[in-house]
N, C-alpha and C positions, 0 to 999 in steps of 0.2 A: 541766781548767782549775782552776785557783786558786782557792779561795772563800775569801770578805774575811767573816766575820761582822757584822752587823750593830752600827754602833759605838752607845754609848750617850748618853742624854739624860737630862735629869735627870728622879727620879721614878722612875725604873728600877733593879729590886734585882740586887745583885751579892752573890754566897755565899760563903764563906768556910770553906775546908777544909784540915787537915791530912794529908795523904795520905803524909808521912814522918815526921820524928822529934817527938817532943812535943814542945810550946811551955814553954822553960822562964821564960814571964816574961807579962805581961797584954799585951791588945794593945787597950788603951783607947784607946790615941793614936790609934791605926792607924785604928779603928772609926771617930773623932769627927771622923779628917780624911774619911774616905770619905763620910761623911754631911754634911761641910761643901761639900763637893761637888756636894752636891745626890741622893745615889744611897741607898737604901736597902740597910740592910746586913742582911745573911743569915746565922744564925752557926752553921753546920753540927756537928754532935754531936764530932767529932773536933778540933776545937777545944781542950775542954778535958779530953777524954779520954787516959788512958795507960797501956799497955803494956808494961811494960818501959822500955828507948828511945823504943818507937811512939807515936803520939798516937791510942792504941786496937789493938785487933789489928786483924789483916789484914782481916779481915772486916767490923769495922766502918770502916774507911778508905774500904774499896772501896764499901759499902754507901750513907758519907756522899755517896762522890763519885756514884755512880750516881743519884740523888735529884735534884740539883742537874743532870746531863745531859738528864735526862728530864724536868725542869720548866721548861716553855715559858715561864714567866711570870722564870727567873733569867736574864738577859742576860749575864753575867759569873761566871765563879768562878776566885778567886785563891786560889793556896795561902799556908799561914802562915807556912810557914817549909819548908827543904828538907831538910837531915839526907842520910838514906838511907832506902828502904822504898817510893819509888812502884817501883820493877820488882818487887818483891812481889806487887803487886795489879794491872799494868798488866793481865796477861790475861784478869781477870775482872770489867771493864770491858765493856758494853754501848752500842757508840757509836750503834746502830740510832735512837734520836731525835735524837742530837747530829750526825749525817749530814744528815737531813730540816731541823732547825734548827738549824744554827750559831750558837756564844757564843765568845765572846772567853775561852780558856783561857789564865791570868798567872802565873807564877813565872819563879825560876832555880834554878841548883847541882844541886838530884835533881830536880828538878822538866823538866829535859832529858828526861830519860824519855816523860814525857806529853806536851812537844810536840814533842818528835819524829816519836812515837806519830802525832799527829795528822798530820802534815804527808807521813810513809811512803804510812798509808792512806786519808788524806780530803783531803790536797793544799789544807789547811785552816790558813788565817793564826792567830796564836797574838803573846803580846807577853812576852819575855824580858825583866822586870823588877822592880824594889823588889817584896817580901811584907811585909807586916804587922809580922812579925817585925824586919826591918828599919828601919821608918819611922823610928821614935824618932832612928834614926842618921843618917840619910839625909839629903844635900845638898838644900838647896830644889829644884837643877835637876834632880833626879832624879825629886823626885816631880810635879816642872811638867810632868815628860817622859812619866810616866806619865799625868797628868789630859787632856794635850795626846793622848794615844794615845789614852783611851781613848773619848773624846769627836770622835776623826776630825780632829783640827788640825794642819794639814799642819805638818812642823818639820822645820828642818835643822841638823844636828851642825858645830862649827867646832873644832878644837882644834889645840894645836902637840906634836908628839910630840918626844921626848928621843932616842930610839934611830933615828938615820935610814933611812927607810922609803924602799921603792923606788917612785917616780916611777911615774906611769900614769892614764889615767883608764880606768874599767869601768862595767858596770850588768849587772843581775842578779838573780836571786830568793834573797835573804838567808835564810838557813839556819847551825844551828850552836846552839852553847850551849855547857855544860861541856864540855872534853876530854877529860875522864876518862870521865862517863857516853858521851858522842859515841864511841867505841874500847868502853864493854862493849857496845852495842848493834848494834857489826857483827856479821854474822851472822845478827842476827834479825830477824821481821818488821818492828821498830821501825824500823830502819835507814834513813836519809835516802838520796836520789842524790845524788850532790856536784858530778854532771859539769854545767857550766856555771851554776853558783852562785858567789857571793859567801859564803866561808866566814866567818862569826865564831866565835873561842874563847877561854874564858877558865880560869882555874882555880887552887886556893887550898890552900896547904898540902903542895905537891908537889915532892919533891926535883927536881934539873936534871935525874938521870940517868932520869926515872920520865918528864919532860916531853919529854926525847928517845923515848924508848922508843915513848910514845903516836906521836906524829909520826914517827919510822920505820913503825912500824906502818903507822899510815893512806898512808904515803909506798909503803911495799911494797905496799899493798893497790891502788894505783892512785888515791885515793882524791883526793891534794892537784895532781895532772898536769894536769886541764882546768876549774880554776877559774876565774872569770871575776875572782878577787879574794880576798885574803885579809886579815881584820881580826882583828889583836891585839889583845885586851884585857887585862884584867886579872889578872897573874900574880903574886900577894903571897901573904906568909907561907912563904915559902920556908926550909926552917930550915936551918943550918950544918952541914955534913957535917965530921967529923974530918978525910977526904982532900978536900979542895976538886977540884971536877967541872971543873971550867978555864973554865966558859962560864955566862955569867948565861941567862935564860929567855930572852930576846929575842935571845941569838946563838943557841942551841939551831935556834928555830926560824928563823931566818935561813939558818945552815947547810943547811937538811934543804930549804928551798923556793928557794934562790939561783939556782937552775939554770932556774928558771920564768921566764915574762916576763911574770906577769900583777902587777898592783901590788899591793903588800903595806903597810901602814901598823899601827904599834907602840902601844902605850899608850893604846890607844880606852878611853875612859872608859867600859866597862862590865865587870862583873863581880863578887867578891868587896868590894868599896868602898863608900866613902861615895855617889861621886856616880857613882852603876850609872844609867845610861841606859837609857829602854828602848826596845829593838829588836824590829822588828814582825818577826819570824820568819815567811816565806810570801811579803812586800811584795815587788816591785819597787825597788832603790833605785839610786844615782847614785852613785860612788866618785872621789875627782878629788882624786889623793895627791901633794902634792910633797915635799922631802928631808926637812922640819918640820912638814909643817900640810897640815892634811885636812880636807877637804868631805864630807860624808856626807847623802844627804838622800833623802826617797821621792820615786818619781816616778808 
């Protein structure tokens, strides 16, 4: 069965860790909106620790996180930013109290890693959205979506997509996150089940021929056949190849899943972006896609 962590109220501390790359910049904003909120903030050694790239070594990343798992009194811990470096340390991760009580674990990008993690072996909700790092940038609705999450306020997604989406309605246990981490993680304990789920994926930086490649992949693996639903998000920074690849991101994956009948819906505002939504990773949600314009909502 599914466990929902307990959502939060005000008065309640929420941690603050870096578990992949250092923070190359303050996150005063981040801090004074979380505390505007009414939430006490927690500001974990790895923070402003670094590494090399890392925000600390390995040892102490894992060290910070484990602290924050094992203290009953932090309800939440969000990471600061993602980089690369949480599959480093997932292994040496203690979830034996974080099993017994459950907290709301919040990132994206590498932070896929960890809730994945969660959701393989503890079958434990988690919320894919805005970090710290990001807030300064971040559309108001992004962060109304994370206060709305993380506080338990029921919300639903409206938006009109560009790239026309295949018609259906679904529901399902929403699962997913980066593409790229989602594909290194097959194989390993971390590994989500896909089969009747609502897939989300997003991802940044990635030639078209690399965003095929993932998606054959998971498509040979069996992985994208009995979805109950598939949501595109966000596919930017794509850079110019000398030989042009003949397909942007959203025919790629058109291509690879057209043969499916379950609905597919294009340009979900979550991911790499200003206005990243965040999505309760574990939830139950509602899918209901016509050719432009999509409902998305928990149920």
């Amino acid at each position: 069965m599914i466990k929902q962590p307990p959502y939060l109220k005000k008065g309640d501390k929420i941690a603050i860790v870096c578990p992949a790359k250092k923070l190359p910049k303050p996150i005063d904003y981040a801090i004074a909106l979380l505390q505007s909120w009414g939430l006490e903030v927690v500001i974990g050694k790895s923070v402003y620790a670094e590494s090399h790239q890392f925000a600390g070594t390995d040892e102490l990343r894992a060290a910070d996180i484990q602290q924050f798992l094992d203290d009953t009194e932090i309800k939440a811990i969000i990471a600061g930013r993602g980089g690369y470096g949480t599959i480093r340390i997932i292994d040496e991760l203690d979830f034996t109290v974080f099993e017994q009580s459950p907290k709301w674990i919040i990132g994206f990008s590498d932070i896929t890693v960890l809730l994945s993690h969660l959701f393989a072996h503890y079958e434990t909700q988690s919320m894919h959205a805005q970090m710290p790092y990001t807030f300064d940038e971040a559309t108001p609705e992004s962060l109304l979506s994370l206060r709305r999450a993380i506080f338990g306020e029921q919300q639903t997604y409206n938006y009109e997509s560009l790239f026309n989406n295949r018609p259906g309605e679904g529901s399902g246990t929403l699962i997913g996150g980066n593409l790229t981490l989602l594909c290194f993680l097959e194989g390993s304990t971390s590994e989500m089940d896909f089969d009747g789920k609502i897939l989300f994926i997003e991802d940044v930086g990635e030639h078209e021929y690399s965003i095929d490649r993932m998606l054959r992949m998971l498509n040979r693996a069996g992985k994208l056949a009995k979805l109950k639903g598939l949501i595109v998000g966000a596919f930017n920074e794509i850079s110019e190849e000398k030989i042009p690849f003949g397909q942007s991101a959203d025919e790629v994956i058109w291509e690879i899943v057209k043969d499916y009948d379950y609905p597919v819906c294009f340009n979900f505002p979550s991911g790499h972006i200003d206005n990243n939504l965040t999505m309760i990773l574990g939830a139950t949600v509602g899918l209901k896609v016509e050719t432009n314009k999509v409902e998305f909502r928990y149920i």
